[in-house]
C-alpha positions as CSV (number, residue, x, y, z in Angstrom):
1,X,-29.1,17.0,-2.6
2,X,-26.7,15.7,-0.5
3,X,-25.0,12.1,-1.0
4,X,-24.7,10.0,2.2
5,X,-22.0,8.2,2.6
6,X,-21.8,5.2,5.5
7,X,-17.6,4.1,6.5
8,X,-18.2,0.7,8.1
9,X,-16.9,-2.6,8.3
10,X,-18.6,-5.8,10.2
11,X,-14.9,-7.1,11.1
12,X,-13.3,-4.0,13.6
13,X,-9.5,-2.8,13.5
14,X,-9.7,-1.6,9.5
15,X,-9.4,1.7,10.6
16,X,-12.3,3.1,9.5
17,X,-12.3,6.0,12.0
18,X,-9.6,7.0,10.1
19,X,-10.5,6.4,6.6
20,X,-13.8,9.1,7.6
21,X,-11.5,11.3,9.3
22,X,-9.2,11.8,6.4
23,X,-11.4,11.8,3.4
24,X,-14.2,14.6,5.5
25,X,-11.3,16.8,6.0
26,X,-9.7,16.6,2.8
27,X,-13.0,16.9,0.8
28,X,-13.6,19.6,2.8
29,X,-10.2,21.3,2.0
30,X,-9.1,20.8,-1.1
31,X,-10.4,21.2,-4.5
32,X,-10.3,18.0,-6.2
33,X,-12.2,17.6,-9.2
34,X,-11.8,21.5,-10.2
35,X,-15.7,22.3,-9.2
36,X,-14.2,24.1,-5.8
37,X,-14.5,22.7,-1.9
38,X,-17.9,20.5,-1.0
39,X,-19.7,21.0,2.4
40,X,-19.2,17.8,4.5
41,X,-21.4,17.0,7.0
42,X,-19.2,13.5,9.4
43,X,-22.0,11.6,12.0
44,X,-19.6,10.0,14.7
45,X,-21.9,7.3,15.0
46,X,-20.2,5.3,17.1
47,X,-20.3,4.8,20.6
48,X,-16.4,5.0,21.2
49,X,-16.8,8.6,19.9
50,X,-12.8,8.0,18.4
51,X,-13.7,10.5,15.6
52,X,-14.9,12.7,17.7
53,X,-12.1,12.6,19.7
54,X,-10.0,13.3,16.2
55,X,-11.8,16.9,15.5
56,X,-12.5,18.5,19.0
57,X,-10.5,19.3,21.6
58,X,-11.4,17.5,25.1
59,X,-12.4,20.4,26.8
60,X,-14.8,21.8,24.2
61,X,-15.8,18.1,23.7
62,X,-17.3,17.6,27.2
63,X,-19.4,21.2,27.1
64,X,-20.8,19.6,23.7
65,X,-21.8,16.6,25.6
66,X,-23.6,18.3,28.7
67,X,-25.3,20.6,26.9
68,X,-26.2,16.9,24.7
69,X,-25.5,17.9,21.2
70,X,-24.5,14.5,20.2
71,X,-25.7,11.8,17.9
72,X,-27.4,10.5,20.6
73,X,-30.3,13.9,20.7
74,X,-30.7,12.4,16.8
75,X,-32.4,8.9,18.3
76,X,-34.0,10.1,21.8
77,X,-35.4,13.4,23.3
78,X,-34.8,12.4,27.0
79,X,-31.9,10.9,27.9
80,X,-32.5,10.6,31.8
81,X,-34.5,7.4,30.9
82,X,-31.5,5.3,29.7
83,X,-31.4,1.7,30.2
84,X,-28.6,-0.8,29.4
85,X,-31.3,-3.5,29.3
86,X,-34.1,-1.4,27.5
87,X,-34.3,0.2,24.4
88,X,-36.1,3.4,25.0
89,X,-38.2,4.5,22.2
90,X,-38.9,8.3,21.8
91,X,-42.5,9.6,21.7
92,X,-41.6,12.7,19.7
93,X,-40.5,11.6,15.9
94,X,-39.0,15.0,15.1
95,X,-35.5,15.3,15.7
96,X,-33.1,18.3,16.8
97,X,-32.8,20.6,13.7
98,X,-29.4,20.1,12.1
99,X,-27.6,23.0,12.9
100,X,-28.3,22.7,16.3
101,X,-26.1,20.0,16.7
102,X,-23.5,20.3,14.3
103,X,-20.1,21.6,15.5
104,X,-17.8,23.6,12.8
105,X,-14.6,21.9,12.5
106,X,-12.6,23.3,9.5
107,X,-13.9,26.2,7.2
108,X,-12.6,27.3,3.7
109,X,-13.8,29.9,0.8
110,X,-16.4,27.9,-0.4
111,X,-16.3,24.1,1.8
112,X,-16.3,23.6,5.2
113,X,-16.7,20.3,7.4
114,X,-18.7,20.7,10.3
115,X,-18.8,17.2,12.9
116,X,-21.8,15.6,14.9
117,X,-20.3,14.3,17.8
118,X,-21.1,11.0,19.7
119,X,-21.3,9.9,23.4
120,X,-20.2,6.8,24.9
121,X,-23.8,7.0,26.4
122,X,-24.6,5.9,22.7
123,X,-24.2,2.2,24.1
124,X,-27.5,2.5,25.6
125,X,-29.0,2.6,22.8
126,X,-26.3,0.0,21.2
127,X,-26.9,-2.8,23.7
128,X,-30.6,-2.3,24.8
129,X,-33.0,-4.9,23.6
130,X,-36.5,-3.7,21.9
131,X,-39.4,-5.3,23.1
132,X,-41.0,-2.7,20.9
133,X,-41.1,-1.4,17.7
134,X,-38.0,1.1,17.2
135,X,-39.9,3.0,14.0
136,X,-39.6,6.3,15.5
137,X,-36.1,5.9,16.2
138,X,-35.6,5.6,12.4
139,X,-37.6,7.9,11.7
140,X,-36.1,10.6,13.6
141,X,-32.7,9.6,12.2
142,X,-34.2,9.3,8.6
143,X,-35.9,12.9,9.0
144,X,-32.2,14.6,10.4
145,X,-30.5,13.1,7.4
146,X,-33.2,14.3,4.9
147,X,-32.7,18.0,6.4
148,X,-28.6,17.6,6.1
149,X,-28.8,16.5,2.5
150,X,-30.5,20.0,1.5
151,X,-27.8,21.9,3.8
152,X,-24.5,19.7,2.7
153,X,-22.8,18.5,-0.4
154,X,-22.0,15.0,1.2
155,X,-22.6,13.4,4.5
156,X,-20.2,10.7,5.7
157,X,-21.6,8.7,8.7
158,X,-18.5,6.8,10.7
159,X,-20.5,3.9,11.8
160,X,-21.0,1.4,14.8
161,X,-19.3,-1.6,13.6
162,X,-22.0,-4.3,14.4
163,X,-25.6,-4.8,13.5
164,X,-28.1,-3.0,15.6
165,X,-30.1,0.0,14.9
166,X,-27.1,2.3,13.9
167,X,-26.4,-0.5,11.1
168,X,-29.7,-0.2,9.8
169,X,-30.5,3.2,10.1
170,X,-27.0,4.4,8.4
171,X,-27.4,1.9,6.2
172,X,-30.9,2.6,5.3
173,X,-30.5,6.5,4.3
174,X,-27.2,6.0,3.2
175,X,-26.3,6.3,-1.0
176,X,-23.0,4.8,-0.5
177,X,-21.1,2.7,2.0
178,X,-17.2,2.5,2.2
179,X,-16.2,-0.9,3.0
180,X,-12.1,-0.1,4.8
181,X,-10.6,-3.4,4.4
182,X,-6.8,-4.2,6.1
183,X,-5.3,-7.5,3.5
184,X,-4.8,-9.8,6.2
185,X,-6.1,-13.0,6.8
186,X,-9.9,-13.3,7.8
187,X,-10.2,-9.3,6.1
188,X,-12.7,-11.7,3.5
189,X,-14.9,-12.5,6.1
190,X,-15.8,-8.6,7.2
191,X,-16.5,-8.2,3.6
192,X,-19.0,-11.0,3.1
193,X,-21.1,-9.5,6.2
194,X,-21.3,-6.4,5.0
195,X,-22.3,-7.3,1.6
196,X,-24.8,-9.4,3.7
197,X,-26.2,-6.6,5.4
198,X,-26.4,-4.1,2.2
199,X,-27.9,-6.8,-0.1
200,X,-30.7,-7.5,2.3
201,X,-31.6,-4.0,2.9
202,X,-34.3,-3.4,0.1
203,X,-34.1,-6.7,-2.0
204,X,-31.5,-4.6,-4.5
205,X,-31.9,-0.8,-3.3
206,X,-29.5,-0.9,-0.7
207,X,-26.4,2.1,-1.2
208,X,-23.4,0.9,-3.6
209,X,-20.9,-0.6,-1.9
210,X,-17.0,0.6,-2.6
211,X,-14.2,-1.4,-1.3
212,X,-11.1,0.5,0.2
213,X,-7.9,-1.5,1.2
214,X,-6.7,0.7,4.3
215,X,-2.8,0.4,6.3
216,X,-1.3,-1.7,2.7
217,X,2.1,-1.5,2.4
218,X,4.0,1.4,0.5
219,X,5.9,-1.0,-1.8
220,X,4.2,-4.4,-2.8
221,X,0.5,-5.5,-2.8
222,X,-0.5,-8.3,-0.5
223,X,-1.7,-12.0,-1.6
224,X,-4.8,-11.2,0.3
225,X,-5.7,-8.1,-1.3
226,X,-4.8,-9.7,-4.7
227,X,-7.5,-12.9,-3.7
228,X,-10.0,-10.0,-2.6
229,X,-9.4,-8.0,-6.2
230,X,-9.5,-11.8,-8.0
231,X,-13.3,-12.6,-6.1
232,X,-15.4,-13.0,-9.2
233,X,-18.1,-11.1,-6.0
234,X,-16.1,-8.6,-4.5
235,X,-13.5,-7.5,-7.1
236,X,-15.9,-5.0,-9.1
237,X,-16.6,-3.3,-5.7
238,X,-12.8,-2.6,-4.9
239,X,-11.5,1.2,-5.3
240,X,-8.2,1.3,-7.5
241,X,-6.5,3.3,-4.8
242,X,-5.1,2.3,-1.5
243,X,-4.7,3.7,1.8
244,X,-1.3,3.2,2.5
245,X,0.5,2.8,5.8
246,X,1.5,5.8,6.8
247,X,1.8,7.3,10.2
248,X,1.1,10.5,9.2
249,X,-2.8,9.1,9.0
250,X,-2.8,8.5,12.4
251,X,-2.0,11.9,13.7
252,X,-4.8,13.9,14.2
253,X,-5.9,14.4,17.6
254,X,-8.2,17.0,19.1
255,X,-8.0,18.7,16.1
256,X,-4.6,19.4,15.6
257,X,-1.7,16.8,13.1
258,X,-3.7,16.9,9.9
259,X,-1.6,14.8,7.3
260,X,-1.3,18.3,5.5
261,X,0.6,20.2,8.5
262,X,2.5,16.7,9.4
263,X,5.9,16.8,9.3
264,X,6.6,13.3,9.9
265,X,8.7,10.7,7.9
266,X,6.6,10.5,4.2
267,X,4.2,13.2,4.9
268,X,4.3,14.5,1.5
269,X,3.6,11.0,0.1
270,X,0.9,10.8,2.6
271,X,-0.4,13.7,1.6
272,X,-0.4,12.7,-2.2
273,X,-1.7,9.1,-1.1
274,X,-5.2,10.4,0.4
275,X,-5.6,13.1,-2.3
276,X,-5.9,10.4,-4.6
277,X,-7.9,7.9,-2.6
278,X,-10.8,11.4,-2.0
279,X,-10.3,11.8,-5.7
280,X,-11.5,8.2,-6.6
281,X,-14.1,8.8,-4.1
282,X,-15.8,11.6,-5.4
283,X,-16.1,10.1,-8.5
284,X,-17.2,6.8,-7.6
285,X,-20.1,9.1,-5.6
286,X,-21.1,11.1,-8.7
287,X,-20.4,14.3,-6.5
């Protein structure tokens, strides 16, 4: 079975758009623990579709969208009843069937990552308010997870960065959630709320919690991320890699400017950097 794996952060601009979108390809791609390539399964669950926009060209983005095999088919059956002021609940608790909606992105001997895209339409279901209850929204998101875990090796969900249904849903059938984390001033805070929110899950059975410290400099470790590593609460939860600041992270677009055809400035350092940070990964997952 599949572990589930939620990238999120209560504070935004930690990058964890691209924290999902280099560890799913890379997993994906390369054998790092010697046991061959895994089958990733990445849920753009995000509204601003930004990892989306990472794996799939515009044009074949838009035919995706119209013919609605988004994240947003998971949630809802009709879409034509959208409100910005409503939650709309389903009727029908049975979601789309996996591979119905998941797109093929990369594809090796034995891995492959394949992508569920999002929709900006998403923020329907983002800002409406629920005068009712939402249980078959979960469970149709809880029954499309169950059916990727028996098709995938891991699923990493790139999550809405605030708490509505998408924060309790992900984090509710997730195993694992990877907290990205930028040392700069406040970065403490977005830590504490997501701790928050995965403590109170299930008084003690909410997913493991893992730390990663995202854009830190190539040289020198921050004060911050030193006070963050020193927390007597947060310091056991921090990954011993970093994601370092390099450019070539930042790269892929529509598919294309993977760190491992970049050929900018560091690439190969790049390239080393988030081989390492995956490796951590899958052995802080028990893959």
């Amino acid at each position: 079975m599949a572990k589930v794996i939620t990238v999120m952060n209560m504070k935004g601009g930690v990058g964890k758009t691209t924290v999902t979108t280099m560890l799913s390809s890379i997993i994906a791609r390369y054998d790092l623990d010697g046991s061959g390539t895994y089958k990733v399964l990445a849920i753009d669950y995000d509204p601003k579709f930004n990892l989306s926009q990472s794996f799939i060209p515009s044009v074949k983005y838009f035919d995706l969208e119209k013919k609605k095999k988004t994240t947003l088919s998971i949630l809802v059956q009709d879409d034509q009843a959208l409100d910005p002021y409503k939650l709309v609940v389903p009727g029908n608790h049975t979601p789309p069937a996996v591979a119905s909606l998941a797109t093929p992105i990369l594809s090796g001997a034995k891995g492959r990552l394949d992508l569920v895209p999002s929709t900006l339409d998403l923020m329907y279901v983002a800002l409406g308010q629920a005068n009712t209850q939402i249980k078959p929204i979960e469970e149709r998101f809880e029954k499309f997870i169950d059916e990727a875990r028996t098709i995938y090796d891991i699923i990493i969900i790139d999550c809405h960065p605030a708490g509505s249904v998408f924060t309790k849903t992900s984090l509710g059938n997730s195993d694992h959630v990877i907290i990205p984390v930028v040392p700069q001033r406040y970065a403490v805070r977005g830590i504490g709320l997501m701790m928050n929110f995965i403590s109170s899950k299930k008084a003690g059975a909410g997913p493991t919690p893992h730390i990663l410290f995202n854009a830190t400099p190539r040289s020198y470790v921050t004060p911050e991320e030193t006070a963050i590593r020193g927390n007597a609460l947060y310091g056991k939860h921090c990954m011993g890699t970093t994601l370092k600041k390099y450019k070539a992270f930042t790269e892929v677009e529509e598919g294309k400017g993977y760190v491992w055809q970049s050929s900018k400035p560091y690439s190969t350092l790049a390239f080393g950097n988030i081989l390492a940070v995956a490796t951590e990964t899958l052995k802080r997952i028990g893959i």
